[in-house]
N, C-alpha and C positions, 0 to 999 in steps of 0.2 A: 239673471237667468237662473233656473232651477237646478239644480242634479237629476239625472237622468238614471235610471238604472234596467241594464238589458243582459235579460240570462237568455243564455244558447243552452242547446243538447249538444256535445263534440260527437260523441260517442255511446252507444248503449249496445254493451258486451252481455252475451247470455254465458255462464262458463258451469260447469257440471262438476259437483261433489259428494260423490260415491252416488253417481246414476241418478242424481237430483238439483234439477237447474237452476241456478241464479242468476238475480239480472245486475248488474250494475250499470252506473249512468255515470258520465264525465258530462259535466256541467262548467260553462265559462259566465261569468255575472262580469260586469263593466258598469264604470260611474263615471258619467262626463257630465262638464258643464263647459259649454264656448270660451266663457269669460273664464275658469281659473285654469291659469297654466299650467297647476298642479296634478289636473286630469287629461285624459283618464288614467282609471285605475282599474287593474283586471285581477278576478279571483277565479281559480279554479278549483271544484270542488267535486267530491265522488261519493256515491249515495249506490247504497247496496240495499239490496231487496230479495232476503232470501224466502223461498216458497212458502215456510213455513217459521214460525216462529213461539217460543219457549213461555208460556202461559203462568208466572211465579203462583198465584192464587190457585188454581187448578192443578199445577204441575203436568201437564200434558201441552203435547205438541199442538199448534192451531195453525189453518190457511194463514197467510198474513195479511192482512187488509189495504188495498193499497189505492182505494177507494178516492184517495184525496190527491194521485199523481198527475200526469201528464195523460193522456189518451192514450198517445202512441206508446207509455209504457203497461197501463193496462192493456192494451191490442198485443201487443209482446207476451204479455204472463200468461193472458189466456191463451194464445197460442202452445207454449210453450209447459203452463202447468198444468195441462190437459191432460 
């Protein structure tokens, strides 16, 4: 049989730093296979997504792009970086 691999959202915290919101995400990933008694195995992992983020080429502040996450956590930023 294969390895399987299944990430969850635990948690997704908005938390505010000097009047400007962040989102962080708790995230659980698991790898099973029927056949090794080895498995599974769980990792949990945290991922921060601040509003705006530090441009080195430019030197100025930029939105952060976060284009490439979950829905539910772009439905969150827009809510929340509005």
């Amino acid at each position: 049989m294969a390895i399987t691999k299944t990430t969850k959202i635990l948690e997704i915290n908005v938390r505010y730093n000097k009047d400007v919101p962040d989102i962080n995400v708790n995230r659980i990933s698991s790898w099973d296979d029927e056949d090794d008694d080895q498995l599974p195995i769980e990792k949990k992992t945290v991922e921060h997504y601040p509003k705006q983020v530090w441009n080195e080429e430019t030197e100025a502040w930029e939105d952060n792009d976060i284009s490439g996450t979950d829905q539910v956590i772009q439905d969150i930023a827009a809510a929340v970086w509005s």
